[in-house]
LONU-919965 format. One record per residue (C-alpha): residue number from 0; residue in one letter; x, y, z. Coordinates in nm, 3 decimals. Example, Ala and Ser with C-alpha at 12.3 -4.5 7.8 and 13.67 -1.06 7.14 Angstrom:
% residues 2
loti  zavex  x  y  z
0  A  1.230  -0.450  0.780
1  S  1.367  -0.106  0.714
This chain:
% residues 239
loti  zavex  x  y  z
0  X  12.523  10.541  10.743
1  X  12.573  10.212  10.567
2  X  12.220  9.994  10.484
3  X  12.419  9.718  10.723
4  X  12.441  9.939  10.992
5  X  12.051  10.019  11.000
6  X  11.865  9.890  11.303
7  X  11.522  9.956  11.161
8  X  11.400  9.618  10.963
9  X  11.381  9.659  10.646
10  X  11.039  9.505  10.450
11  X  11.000  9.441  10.027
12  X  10.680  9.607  9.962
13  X  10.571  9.412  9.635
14  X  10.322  9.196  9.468
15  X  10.533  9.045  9.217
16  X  10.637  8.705  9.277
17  X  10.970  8.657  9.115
18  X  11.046  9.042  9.236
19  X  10.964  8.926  9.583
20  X  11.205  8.634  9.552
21  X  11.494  8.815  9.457
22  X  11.462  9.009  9.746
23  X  11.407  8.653  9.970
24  X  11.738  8.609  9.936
25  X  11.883  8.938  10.039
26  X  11.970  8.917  10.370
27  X  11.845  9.258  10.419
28  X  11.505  9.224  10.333
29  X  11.375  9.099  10.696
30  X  10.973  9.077  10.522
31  X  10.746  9.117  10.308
32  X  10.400  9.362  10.259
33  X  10.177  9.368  9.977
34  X  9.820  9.528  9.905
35  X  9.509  9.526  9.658
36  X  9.665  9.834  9.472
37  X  9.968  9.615  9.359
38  X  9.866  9.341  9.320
39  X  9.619  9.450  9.029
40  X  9.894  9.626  8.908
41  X  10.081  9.276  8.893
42  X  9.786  9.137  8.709
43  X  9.722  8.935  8.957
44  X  9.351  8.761  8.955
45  X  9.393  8.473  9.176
46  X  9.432  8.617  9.537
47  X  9.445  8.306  9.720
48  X  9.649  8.142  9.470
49  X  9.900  8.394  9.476
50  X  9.921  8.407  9.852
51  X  9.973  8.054  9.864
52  X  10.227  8.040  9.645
53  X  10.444  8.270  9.774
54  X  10.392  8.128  10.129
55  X  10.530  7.841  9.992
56  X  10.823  7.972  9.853
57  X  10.886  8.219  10.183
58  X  10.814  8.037  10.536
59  X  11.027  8.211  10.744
60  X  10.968  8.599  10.755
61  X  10.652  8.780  10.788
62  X  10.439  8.875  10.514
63  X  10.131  9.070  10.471
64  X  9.865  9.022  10.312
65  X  9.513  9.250  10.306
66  X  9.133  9.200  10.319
67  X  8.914  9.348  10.056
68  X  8.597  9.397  10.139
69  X  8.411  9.723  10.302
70  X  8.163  9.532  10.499
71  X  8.334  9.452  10.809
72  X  8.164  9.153  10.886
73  X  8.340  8.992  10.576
74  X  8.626  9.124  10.650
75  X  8.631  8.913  10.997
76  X  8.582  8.592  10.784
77  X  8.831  8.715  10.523
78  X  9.076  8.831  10.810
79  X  9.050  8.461  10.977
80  X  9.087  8.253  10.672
81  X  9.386  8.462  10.551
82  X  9.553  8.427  10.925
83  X  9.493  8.023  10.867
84  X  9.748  7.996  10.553
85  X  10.067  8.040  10.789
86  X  10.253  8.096  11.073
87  X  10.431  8.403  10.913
88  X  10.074  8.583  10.803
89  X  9.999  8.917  10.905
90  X  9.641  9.023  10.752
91  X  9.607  9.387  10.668
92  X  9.305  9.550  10.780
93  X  9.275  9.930  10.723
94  X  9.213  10.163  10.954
95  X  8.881  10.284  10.846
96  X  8.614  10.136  10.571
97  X  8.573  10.351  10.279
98  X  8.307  10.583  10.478
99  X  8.569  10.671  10.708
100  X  8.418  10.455  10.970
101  X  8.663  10.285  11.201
102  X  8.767  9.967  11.180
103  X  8.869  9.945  11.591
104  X  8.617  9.677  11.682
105  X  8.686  9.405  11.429
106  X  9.040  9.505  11.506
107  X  8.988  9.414  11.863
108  X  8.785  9.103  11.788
109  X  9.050  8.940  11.597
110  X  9.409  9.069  11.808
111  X  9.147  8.879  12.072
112  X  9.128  8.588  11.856
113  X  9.545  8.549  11.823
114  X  9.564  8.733  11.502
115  X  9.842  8.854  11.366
116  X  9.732  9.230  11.209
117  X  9.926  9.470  11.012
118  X  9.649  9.802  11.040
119  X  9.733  9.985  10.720
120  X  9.654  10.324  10.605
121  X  9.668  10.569  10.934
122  X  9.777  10.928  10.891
123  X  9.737  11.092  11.195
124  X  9.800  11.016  11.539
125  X  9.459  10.956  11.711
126  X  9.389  10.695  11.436
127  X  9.711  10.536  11.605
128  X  9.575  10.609  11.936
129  X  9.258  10.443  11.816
130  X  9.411  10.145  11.685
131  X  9.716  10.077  11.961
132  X  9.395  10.048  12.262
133  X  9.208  9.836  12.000
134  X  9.503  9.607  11.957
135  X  9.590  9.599  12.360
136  X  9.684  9.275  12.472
137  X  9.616  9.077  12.182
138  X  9.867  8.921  11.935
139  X  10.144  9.061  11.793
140  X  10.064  9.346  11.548
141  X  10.178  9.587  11.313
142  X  10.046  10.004  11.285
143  X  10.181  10.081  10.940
144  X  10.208  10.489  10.930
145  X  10.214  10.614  10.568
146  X  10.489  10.875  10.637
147  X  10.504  10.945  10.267
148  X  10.150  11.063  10.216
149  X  10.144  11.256  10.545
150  X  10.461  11.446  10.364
151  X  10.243  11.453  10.020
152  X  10.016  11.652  10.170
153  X  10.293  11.896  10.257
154  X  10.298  11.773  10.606
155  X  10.619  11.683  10.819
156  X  10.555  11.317  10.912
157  X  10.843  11.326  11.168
158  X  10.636  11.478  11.478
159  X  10.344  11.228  11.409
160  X  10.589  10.875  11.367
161  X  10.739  11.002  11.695
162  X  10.409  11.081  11.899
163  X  10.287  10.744  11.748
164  X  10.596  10.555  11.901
165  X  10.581  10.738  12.244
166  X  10.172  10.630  12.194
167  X  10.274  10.247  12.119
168  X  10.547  10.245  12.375
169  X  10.388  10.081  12.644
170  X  10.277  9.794  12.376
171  X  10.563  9.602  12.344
172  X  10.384  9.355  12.100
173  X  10.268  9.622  11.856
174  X  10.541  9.764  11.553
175  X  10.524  10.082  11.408
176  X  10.573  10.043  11.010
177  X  10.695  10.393  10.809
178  X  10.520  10.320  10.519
179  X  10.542  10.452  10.148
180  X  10.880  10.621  10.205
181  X  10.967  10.835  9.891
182  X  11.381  10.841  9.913
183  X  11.631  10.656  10.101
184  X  11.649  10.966  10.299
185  X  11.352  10.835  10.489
186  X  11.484  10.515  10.571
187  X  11.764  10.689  10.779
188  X  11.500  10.958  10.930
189  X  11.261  10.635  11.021
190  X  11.532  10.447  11.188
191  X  11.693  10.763  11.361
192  X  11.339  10.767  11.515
193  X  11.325  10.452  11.636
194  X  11.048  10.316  11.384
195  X  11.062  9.912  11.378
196  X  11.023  9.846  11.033
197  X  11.015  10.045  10.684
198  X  10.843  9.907  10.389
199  X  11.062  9.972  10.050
200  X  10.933  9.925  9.688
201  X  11.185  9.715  9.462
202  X  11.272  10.029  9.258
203  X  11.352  10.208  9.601
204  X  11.600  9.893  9.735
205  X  11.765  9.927  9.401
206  X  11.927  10.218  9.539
207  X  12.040  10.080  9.891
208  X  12.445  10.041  9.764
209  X  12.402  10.452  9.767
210  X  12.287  10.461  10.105
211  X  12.624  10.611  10.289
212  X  12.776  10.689  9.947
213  X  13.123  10.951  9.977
214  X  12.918  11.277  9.817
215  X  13.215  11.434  9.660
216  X  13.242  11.048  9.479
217  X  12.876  11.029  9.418
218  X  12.918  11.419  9.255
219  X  13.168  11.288  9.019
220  X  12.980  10.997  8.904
221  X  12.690  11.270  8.858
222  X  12.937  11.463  8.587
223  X  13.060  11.189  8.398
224  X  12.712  11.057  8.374
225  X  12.624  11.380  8.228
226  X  12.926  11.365  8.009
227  X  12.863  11.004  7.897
228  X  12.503  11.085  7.820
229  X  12.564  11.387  7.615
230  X  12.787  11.206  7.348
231  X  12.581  10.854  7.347
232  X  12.327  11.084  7.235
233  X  12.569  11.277  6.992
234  X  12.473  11.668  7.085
235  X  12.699  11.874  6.915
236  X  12.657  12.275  6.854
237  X  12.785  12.418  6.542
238  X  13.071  12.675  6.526
């Protein structure tokens, strides 16, 4: 399978401004996600000033941004103002506070309120279960599903995306999101599955053109790599 033939949506998962306008204007790239984690790791201080300014470079496909605070009454008010920057905004609000107490009532409160959520960090499927009645007729939504860390934990995330699609299937507003894939691999398995969207790292993308590659080419290419390699580096082996 070809990346053009993919019916899954494909989202740049990124904090790094001119990384997430490259991908802008690849047609493939169909939105954006970002989190906390990244954006520290993009040196990134100004939160609002960041979100701002990439808003105003991308207007026209959805992008994510997340609250940061464990007390869930600030993360209503954070939630709210971050919804008010654009049309496109989906605010992240994880599935739990860092206690492991669930986040399903301010969910409610503000798919109630019109909006837009991405609910991040769910690994199993009541936590989808959880989240899908809390987000029940309210705005469209997002239940991101980190596949990758289910499969970290030595896991098979394929039983759990598909119980969490037949769960979501009667909400036809809500979007199931593979998160952290770890190969292109699962960007096939995710939209064999039927998952909406997939959220890809830059470095990950980078390897879309081999996505459908001939093997016996890509084998090949694999050799005189090796071959190329070995005398840039100038090995040799005496007689």
């Amino acid at each position: 399978m070809k990346a053009s033939e993919l019916r899954i949506k494909i989202f740049a998962d990124g904090a790094d401004l001119a990384g997430m306008l490259e991908m802008y204007r690849n047609p493939l790239i169909a939105g954006f996600t970002t989190n906390p984690t990244l954006m520290r790791k993009a040196g990134i201080a100004d939160f609002e000033g960041f979100a701002r300014e990439v808003l105003a470079a991308i207007a026209d496909r959805p992008i994510s941004f997340e609250v940061f605070s464990d007390d869930f009454s600030e993360m209503e008010r954070q939630a709210r103002r971050i919804a008010s920057w654009g049309e496109n905004v989906y605010v992240k609000i994880p599935v739990t506070d860092t206690r492991g107490t669930s986040s399903a009532a301010v969910i409610r409160r503000l798919a109630a309120e019109g909006i837009k959520l991405n609910v991040t960090a769910l690994l199993t499927v009541e936590q989808v279960r959880v989240v899908a009645e809390a987000l029940a007729g309210g705005a469209p939504s997002c239940i991101s599903v980190f596949a990758g860390r289910i499969a970290d934990a030595g896991v098979d995330p394929l039983p759990i995306v598909r119980d969490a699609l037949a769960i979501m299937a009667p909400h036809r507003h809500l979007e199931l999101i593979w998160a952290s894939p770890r190969e292109l691999l699962n960007i096939v398995q995710a939209d064999a599955l039927g998952a909406h969207i997939i959220t890809v790292t830059n470095d990950l993308l980078a390897k879309l053109p081999t996505l459908g590659k001939d093997l016996a080419q890509f084998s090949l290419e694999t050799v005189q790599m090796f071959h190329r390699d070995a005398q840039t580096a100038g090995f040799t082996l005496p007689g």
